[in-house]
N, C-alpha and C positions, 0 to 999 in steps of 0.2 A: 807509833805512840797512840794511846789511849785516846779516841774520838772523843773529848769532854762536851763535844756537841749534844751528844745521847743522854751525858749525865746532866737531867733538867733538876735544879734547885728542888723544887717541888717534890723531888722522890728522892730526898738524902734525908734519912731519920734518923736522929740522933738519942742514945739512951733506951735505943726501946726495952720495954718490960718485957721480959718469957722467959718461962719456966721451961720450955723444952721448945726441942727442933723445929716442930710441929706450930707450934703457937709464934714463933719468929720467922717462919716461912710464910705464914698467910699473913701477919701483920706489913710485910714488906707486898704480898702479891697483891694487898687491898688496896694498897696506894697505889701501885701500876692500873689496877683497874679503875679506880676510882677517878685518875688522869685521864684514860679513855687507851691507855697504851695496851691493856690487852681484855681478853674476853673473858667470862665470866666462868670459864672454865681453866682457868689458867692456873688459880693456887693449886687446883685440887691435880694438875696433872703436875705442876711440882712436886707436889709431895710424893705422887706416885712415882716419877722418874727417880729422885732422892732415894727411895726405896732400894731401886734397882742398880741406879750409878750413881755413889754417895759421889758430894765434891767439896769434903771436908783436905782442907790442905795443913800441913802443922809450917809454919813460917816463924819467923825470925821475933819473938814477943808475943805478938799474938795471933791463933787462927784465924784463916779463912776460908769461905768456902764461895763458891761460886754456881746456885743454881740456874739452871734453866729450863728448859723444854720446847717442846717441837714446834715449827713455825703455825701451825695452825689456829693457835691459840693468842696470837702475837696480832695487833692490829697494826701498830709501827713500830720501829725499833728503839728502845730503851735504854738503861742502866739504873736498877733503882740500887743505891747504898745505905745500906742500913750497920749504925752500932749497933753494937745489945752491948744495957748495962752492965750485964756482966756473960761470961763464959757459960756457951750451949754445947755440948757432946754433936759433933760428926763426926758420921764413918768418914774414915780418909776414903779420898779420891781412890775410884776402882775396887775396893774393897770391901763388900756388906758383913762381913764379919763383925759382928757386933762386939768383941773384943780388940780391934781396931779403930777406936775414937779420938779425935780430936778436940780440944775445946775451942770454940769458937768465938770471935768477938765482932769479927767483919763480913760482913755480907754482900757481895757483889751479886743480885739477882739479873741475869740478862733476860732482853726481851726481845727475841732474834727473829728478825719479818723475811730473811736471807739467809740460806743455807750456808752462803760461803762467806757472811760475815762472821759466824761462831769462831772461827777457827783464829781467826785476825784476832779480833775483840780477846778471847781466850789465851793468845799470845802476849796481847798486852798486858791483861791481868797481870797472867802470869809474871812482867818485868814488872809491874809495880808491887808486886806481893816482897820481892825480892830485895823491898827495901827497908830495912828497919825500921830506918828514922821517921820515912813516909807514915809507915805502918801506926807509929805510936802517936804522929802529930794529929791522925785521921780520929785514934782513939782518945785522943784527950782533947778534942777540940770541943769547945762551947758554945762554939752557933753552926749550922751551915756555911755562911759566910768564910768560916774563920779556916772549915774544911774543905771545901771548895780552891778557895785560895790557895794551902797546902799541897794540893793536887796539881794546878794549876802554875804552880811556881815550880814543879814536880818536873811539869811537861815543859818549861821554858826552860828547864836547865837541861834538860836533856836533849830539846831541839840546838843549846848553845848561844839561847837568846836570853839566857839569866839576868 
């Protein structure tokens, strides 16, 4: 299950504004930096890796996508969650075909200081992408608190401690 340890209050943005991919990527890498969780090269190699390996995913209501990039850039390890007010175009995962897009609404940006935590972390996503109802509580939620909570009541039910 999803470490909610990584997900710090501080890096869950709620509503953000952008017009495109580009402008919602460095809004979310500026508050990782801004935290001190990564370096100041960080947005700019998201966007380059985005380029190369989109991780635009189509789910159940609304996209998501899940960037990241290489530990170098990573000071500790992360999750920053970002809404966008409304729907941003990703390539689907694995596909730079720009006629394969997704719209976007969730933003999982990892900040990965371990090789071998991507793959975990990425697993998990992946099981909470997988949930609808998660999916929509995360997008209509009106404070942090309220999303947070959500997630978290997420991971109690699925440990069986509901």
């Amino acid at each position: 299950m999803l470490d909610l340890k990584l997900l710090d209050r501080d890096l869950v943005m709620l509503n953000i504004e952008a017009d495109t991919q580009k402008e919602a990527l460095e809004k979310l890498a500026q508050r990782l930096c801004e935290k001190g969780y990564v370096k100041d090269t960080y947005a700019q190699a998201i966007l380059e890796r985005e380029k190369v390996f989109p991780t635009g995913l189509p789910t159940e209501g609304h996209g998501v996508a899940i960037p990241h990039t290489d530990v170098e850039h990573v000071n500790k390890p992360a999750i920053a969650l970002g809404i966008l007010q409304k729907p941003i175009k990703f390539n689907l995962m694995g596909d730079v075909d720009p006629n394969n897009q997704v719209d976007v609404r969730i933003l999982f940006m990892l900040a990965i200081k371990e090789p071998h935590m991507q793959l975990k972390l990425l697993q998990d996503i992946m099981e909470i992408i997988q949930d609808g109802v998660l999916l929509e509580k995360m997008v209509q939620a009106k404070s942090v608190d309220e999303l947070v909570e959500a997630t978290e009541q997420y991971a109690r039910e699925k440990e069986g401690v509901a």
